[in-house]
PDBQT receptor file of N, H, CA, C and O in Angstrom, charges set to zero:
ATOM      1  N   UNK A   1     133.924 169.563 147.851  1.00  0.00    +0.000 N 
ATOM      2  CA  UNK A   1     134.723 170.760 148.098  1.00  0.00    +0.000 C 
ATOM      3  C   UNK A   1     133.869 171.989 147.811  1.00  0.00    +0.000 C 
ATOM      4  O   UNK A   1     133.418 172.269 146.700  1.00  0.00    +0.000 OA
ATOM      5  N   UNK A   2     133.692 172.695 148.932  1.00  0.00    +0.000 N 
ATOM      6  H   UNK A   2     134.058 172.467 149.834  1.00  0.00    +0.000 HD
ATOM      7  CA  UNK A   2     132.976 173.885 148.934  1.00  0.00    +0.000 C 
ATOM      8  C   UNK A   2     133.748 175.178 148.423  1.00  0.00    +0.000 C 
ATOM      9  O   UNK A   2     132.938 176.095 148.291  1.00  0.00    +0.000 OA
ATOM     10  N   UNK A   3     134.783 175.483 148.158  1.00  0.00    +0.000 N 
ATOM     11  H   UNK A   3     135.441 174.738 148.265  1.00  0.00    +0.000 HD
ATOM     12  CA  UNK A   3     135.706 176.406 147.537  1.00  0.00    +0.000 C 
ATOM     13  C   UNK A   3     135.689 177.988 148.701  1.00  0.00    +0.000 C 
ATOM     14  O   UNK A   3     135.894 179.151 148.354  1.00  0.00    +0.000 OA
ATOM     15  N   UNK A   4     135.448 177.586 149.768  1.00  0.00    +0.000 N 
ATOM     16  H   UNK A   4     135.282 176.641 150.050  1.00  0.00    +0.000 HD
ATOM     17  CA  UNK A   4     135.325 178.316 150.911  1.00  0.00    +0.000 C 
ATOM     18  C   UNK A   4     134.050 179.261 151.550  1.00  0.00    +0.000 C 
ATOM     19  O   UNK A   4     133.905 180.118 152.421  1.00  0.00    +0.000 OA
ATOM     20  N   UNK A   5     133.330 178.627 150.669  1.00  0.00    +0.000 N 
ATOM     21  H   UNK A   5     133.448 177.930 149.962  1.00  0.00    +0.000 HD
ATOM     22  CA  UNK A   5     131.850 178.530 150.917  1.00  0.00    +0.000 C 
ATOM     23  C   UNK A   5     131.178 178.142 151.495  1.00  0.00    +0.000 C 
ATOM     24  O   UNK A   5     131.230 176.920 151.355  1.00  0.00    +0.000 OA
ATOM     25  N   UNK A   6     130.402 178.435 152.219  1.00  0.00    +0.000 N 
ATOM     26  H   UNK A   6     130.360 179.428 152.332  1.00  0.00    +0.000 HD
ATOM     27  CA  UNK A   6     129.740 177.327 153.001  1.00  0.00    +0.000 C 
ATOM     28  C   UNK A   6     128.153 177.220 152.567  1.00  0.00    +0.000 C 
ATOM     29  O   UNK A   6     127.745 178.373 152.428  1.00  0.00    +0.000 OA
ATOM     30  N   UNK A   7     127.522 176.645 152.407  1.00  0.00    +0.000 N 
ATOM     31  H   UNK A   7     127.853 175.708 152.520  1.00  0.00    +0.000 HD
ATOM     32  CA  UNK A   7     125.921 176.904 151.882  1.00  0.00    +0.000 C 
ATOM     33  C   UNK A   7     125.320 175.902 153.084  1.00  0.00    +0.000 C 
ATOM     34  O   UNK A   7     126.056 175.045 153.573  1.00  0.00    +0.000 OA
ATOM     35  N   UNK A   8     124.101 176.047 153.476  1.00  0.00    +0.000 N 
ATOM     36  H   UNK A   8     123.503 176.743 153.080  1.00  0.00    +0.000 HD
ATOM     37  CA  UNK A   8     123.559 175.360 154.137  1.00  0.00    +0.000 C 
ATOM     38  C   UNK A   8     121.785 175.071 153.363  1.00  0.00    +0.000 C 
ATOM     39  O   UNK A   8     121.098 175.675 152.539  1.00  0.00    +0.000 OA
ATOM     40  N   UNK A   9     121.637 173.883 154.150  1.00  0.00    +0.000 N 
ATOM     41  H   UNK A   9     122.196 173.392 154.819  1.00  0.00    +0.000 HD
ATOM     42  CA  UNK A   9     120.362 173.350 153.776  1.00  0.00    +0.000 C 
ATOM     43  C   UNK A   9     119.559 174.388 153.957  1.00  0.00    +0.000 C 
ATOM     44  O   UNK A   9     119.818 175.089 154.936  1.00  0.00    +0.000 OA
ATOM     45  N   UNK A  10     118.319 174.798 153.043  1.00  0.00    +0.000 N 
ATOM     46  H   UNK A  10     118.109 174.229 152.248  1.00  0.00    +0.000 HD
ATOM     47  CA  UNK A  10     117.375 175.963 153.370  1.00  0.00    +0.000 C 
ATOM     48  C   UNK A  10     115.931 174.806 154.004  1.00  0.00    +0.000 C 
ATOM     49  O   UNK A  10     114.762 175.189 154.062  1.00  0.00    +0.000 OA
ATOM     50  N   UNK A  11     116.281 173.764 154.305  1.00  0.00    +0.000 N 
ATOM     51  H   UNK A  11     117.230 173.452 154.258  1.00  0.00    +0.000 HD
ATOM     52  CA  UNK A  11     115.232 172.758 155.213  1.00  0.00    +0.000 C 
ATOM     53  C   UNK A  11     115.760 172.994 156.428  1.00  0.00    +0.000 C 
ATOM     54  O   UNK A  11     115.299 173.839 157.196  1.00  0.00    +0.000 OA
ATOM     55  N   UNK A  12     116.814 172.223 156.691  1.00  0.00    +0.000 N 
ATOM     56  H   UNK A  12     117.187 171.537 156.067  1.00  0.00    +0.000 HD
ATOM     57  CA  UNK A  12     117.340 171.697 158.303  1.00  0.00    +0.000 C 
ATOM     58  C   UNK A  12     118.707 172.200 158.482  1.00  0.00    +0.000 C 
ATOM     59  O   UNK A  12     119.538 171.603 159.165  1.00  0.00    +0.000 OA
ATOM     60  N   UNK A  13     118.954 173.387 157.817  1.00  0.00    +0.000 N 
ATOM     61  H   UNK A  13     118.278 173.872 157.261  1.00  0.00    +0.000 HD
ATOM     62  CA  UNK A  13     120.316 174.519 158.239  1.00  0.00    +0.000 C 
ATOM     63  C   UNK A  13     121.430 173.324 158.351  1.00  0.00    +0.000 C 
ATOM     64  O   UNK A  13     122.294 173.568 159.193  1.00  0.00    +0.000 OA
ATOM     65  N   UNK A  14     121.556 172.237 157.750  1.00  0.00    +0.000 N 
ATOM     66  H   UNK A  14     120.854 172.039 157.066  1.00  0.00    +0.000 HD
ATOM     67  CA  UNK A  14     122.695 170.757 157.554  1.00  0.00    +0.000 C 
ATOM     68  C   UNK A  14     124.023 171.506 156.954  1.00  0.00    +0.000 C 
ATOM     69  O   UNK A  14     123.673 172.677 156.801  1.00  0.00    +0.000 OA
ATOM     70  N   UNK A  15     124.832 171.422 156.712  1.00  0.00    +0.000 N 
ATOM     71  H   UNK A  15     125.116 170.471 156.837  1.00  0.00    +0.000 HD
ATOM     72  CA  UNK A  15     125.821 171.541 155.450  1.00  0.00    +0.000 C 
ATOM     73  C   UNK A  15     125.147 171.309 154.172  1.00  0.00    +0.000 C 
ATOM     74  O   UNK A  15     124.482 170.274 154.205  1.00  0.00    +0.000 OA
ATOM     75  N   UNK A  16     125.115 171.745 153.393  1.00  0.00    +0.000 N 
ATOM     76  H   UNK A  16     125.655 172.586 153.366  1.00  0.00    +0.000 HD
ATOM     77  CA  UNK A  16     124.938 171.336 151.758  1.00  0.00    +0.000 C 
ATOM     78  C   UNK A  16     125.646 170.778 151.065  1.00  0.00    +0.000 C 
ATOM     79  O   UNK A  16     126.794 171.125 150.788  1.00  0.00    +0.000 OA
ATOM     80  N   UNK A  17     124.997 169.698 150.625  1.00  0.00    +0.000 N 
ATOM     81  H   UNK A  17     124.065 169.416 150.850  1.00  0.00    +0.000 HD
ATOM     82  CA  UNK A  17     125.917 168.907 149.464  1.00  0.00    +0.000 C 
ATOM     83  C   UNK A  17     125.402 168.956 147.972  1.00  0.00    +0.000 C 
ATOM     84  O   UNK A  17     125.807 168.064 147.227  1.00  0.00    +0.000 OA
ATOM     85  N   UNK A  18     124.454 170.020 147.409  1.00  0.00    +0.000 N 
ATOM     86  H   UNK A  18     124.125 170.746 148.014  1.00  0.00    +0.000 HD
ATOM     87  CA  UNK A  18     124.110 170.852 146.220  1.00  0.00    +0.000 C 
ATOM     88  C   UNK A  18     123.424 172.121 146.557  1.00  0.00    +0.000 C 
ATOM     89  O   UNK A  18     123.065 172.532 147.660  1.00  0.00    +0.000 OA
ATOM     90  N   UNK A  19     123.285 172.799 145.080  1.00  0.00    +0.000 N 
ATOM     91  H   UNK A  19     123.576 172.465 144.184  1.00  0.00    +0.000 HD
ATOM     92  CA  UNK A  19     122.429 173.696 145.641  1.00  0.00    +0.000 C 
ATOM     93  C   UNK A  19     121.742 174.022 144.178  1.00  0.00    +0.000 C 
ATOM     94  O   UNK A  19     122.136 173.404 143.189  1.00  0.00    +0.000 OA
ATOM     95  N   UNK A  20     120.973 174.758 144.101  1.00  0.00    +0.000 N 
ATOM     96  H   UNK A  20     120.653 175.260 144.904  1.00  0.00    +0.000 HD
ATOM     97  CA  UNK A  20     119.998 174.821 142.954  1.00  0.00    +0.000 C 
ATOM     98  C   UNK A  20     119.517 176.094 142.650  1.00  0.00    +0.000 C 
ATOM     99  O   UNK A  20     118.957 176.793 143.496  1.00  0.00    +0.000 OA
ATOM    100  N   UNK A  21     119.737 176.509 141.265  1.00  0.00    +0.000 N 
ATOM    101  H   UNK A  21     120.192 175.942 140.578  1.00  0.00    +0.000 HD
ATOM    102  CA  UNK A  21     119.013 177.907 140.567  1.00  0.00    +0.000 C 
ATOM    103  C   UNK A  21     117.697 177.155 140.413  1.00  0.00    +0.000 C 
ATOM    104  O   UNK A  21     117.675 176.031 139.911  1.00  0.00    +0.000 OA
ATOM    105  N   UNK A  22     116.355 177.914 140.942  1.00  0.00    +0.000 N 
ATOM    106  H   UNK A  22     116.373 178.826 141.349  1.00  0.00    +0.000 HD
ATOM    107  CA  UNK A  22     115.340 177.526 140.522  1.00  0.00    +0.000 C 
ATOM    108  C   UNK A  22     115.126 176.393 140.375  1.00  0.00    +0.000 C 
ATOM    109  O   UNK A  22     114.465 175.855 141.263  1.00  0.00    +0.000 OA
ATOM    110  N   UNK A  23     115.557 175.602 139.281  1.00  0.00    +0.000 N 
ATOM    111  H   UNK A  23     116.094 176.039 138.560  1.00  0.00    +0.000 HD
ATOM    112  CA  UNK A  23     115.059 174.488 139.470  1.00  0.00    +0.000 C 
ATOM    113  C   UNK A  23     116.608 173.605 138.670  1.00  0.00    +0.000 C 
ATOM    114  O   UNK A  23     116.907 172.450 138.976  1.00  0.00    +0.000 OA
ATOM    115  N   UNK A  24     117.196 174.222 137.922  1.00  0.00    +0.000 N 
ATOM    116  H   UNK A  24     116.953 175.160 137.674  1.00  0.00    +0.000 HD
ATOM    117  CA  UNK A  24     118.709 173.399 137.576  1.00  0.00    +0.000 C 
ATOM    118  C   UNK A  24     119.830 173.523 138.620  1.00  0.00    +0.000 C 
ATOM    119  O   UNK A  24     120.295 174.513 139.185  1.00  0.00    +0.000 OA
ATOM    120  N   UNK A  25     120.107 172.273 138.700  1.00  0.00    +0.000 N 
ATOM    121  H   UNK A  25     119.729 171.468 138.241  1.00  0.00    +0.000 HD
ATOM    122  CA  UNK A  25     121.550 171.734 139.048  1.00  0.00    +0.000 C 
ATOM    123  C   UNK A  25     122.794 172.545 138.607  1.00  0.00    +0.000 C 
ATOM    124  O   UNK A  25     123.233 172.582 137.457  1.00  0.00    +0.000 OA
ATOM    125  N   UNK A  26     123.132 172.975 139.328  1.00  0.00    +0.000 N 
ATOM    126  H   UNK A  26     122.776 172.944 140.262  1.00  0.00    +0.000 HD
ATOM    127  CA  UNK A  26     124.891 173.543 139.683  1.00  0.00    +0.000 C 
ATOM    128  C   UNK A  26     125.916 173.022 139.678  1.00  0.00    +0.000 C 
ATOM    129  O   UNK A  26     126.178 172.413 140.715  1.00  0.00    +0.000 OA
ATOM    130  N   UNK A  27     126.788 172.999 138.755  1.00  0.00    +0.000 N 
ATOM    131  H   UNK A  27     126.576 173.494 137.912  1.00  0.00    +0.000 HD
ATOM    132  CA  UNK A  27     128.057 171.730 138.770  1.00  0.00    +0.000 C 
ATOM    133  C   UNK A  27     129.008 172.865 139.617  1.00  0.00    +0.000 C 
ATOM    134  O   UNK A  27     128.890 174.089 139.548  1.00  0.00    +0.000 OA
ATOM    135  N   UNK A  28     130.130 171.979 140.558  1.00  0.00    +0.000 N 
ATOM    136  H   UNK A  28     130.225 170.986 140.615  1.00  0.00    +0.000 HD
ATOM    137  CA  UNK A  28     130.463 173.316 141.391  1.00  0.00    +0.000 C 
ATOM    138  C   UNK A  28     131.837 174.083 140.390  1.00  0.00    +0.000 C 
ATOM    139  O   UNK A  28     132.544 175.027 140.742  1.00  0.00    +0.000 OA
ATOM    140  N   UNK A  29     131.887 173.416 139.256  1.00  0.00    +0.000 N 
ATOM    141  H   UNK A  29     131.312 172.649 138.971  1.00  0.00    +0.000 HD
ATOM    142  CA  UNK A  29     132.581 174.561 138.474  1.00  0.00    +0.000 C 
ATOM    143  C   UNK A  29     132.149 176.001 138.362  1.00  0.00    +0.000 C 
ATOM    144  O   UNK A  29     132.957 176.921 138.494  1.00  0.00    +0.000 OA
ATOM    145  N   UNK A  30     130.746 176.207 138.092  1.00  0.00    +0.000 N 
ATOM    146  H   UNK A  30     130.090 175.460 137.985  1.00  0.00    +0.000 HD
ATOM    147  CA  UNK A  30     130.146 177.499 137.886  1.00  0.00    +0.000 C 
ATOM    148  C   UNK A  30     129.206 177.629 139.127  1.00  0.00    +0.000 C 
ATOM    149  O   UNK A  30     128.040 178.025 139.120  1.00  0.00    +0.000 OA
ATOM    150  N   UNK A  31     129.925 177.228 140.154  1.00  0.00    +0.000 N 
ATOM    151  H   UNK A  31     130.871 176.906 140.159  1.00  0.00    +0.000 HD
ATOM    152  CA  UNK A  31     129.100 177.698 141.735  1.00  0.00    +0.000 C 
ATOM    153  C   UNK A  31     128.624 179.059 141.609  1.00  0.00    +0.000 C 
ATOM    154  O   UNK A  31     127.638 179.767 141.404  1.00  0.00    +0.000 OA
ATOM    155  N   UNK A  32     130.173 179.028 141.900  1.00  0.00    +0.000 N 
ATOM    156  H   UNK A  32     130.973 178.453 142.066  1.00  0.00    +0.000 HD
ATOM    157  CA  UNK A  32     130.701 180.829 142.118  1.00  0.00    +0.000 C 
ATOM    158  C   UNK A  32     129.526 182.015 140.842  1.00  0.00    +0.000 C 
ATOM    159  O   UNK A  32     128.772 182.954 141.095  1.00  0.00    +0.000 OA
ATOM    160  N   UNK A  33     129.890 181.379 139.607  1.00  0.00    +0.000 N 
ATOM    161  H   UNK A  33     130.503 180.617 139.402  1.00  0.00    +0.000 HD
ATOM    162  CA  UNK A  33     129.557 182.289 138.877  1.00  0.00    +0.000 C 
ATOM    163  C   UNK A  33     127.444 182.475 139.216  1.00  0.00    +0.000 C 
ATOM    164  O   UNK A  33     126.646 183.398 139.383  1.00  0.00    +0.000 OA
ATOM    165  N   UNK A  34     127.412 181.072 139.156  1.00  0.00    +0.000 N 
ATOM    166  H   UNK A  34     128.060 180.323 139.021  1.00  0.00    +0.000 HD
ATOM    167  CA  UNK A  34     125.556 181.018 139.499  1.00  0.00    +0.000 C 
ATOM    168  C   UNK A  34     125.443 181.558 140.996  1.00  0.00    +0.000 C 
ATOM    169  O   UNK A  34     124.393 182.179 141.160  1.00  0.00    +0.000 OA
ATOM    170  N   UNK A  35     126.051 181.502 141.850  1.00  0.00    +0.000 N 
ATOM    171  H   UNK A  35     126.904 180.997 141.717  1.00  0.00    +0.000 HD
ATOM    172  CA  UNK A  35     125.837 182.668 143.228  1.00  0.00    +0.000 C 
ATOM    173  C   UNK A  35     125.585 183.623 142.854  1.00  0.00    +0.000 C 
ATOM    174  O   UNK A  35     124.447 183.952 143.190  1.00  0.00    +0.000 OA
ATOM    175  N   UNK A  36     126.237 184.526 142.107  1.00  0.00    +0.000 N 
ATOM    176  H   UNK A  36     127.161 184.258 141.834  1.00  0.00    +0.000 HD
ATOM    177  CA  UNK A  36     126.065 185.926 141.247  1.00  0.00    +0.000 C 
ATOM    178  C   UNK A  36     124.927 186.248 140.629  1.00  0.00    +0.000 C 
ATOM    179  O   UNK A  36     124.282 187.297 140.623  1.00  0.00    +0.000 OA
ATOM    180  N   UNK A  37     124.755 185.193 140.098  1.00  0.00    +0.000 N 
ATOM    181  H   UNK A  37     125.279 184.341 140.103  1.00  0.00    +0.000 HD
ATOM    182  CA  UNK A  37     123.501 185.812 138.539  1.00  0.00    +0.000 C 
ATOM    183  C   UNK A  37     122.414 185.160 138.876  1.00  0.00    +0.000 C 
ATOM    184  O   UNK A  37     121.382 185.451 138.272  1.00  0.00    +0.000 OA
ATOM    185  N   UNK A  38     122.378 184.200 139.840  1.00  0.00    +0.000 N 
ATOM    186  H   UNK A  38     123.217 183.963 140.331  1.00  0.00    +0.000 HD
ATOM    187  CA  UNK A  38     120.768 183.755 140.276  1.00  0.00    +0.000 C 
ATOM    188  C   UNK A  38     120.355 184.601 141.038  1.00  0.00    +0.000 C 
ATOM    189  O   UNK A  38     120.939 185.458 141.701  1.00  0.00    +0.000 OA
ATOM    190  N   UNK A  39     118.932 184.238 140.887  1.00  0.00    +0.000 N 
ATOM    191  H   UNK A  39     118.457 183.542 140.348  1.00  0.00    +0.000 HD
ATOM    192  CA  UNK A  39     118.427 185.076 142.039  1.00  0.00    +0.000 C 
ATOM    193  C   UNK A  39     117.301 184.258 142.952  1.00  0.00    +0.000 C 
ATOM    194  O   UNK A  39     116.509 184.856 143.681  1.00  0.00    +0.000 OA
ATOM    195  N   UNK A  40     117.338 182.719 142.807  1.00  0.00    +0.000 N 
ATOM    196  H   UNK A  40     117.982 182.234 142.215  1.00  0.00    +0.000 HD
ATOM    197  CA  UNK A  40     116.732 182.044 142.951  1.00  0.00    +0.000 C 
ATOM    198  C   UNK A  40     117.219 180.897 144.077  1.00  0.00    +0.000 C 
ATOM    199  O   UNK A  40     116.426 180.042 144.474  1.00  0.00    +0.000 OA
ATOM    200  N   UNK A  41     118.819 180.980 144.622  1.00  0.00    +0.000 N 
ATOM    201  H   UNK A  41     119.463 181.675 144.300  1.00  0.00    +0.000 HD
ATOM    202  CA  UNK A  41     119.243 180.079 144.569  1.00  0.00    +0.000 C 
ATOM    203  C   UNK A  41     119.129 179.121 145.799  1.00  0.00    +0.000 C 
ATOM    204  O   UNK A  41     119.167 179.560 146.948  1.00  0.00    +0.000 OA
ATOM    205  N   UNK A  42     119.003 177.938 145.540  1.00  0.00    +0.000 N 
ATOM    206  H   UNK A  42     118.972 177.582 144.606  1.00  0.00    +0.000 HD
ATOM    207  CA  UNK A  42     118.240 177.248 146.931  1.00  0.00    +0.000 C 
ATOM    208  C   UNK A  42     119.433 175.523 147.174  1.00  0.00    +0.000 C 
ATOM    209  O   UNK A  42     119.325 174.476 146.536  1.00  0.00    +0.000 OA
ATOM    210  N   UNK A  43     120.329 175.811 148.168  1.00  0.00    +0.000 N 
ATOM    211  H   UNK A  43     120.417 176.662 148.686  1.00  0.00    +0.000 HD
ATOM    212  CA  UNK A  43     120.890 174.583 148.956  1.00  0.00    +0.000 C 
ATOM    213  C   UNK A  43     120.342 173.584 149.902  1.00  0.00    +0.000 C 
ATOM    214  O   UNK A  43     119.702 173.812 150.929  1.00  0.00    +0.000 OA
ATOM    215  N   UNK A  44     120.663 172.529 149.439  1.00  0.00    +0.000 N 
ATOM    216  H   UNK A  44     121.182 172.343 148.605  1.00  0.00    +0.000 HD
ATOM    217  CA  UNK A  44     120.072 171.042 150.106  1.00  0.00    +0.000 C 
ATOM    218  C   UNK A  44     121.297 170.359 150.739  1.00  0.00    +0.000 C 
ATOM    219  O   UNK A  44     122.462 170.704 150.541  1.00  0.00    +0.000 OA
ATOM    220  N   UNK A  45     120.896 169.361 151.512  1.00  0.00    +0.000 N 
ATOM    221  H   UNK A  45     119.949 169.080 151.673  1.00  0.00    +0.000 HD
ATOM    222  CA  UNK A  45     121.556 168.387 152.326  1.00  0.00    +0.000 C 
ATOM    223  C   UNK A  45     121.061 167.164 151.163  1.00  0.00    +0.000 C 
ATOM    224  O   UNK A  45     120.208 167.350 150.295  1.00  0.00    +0.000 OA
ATOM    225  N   UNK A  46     121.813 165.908 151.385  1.00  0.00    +0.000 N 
ATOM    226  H   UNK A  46     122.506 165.758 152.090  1.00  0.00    +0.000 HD
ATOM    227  CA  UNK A  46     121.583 165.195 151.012  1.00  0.00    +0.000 C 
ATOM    228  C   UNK A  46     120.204 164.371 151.141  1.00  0.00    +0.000 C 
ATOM    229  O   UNK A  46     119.620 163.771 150.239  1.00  0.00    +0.000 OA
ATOM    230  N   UNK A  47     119.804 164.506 152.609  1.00  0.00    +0.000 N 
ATOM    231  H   UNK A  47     120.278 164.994 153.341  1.00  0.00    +0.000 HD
ATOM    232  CA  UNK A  47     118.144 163.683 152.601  1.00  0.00    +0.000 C 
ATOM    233  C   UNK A  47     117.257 165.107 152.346  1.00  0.00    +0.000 C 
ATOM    234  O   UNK A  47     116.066 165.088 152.656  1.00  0.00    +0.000 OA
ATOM    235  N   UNK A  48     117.737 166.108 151.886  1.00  0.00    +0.000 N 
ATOM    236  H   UNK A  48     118.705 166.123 151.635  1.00  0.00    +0.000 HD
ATOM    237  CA  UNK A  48     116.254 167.097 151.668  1.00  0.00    +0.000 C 
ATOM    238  C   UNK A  48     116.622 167.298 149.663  1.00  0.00    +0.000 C 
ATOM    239  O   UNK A  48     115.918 168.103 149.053  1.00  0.00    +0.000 OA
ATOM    240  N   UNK A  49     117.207 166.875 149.249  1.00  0.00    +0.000 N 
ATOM    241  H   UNK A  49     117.779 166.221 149.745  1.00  0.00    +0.000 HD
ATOM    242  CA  UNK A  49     117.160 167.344 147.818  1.00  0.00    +0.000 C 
ATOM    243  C   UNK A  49     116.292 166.933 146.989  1.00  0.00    +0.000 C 
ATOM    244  O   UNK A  49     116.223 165.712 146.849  1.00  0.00    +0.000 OA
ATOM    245  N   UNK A  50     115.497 167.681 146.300  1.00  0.00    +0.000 N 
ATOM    246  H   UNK A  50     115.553 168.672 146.414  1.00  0.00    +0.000 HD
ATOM    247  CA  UNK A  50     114.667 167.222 145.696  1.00  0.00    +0.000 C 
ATOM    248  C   UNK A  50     114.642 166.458 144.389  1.00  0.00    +0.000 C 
ATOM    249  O   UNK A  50     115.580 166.135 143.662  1.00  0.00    +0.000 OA
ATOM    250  N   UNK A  51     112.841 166.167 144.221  1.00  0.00    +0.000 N 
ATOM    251  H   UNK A  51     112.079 166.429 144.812  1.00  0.00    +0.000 HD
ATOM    252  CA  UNK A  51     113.895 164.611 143.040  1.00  0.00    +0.000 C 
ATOM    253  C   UNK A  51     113.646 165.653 141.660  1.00  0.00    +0.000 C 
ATOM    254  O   UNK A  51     114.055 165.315 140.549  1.00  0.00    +0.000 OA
TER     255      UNK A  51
């Protein structure tokens, strides 16, 4: 559940199924709030996420 968001892969423009400050994981409780205060923030698809 994207909370009416949509983020897309910054590889292959996919839907996103995470997305990432720099280099930590986003639980989508504090999506919203880390959209705001990152300035880093980078969405993946499932075959582009990194390990």
């Amino acid at each position: 559940m994207h909370y009416g968001i949509m983020s897309y892969c910054i590889k292959c423009f996919a839907l996103a199924d995470v997305c990432l400050c720099e280099t930590k994981k986003v639980p989508l409780s504090e999506y919203t709030h880390e959209m705001k205060e990152c300035t880093d923030l980078k969405c993946y698809c499932k075959e582009h996420i990194p390990e």
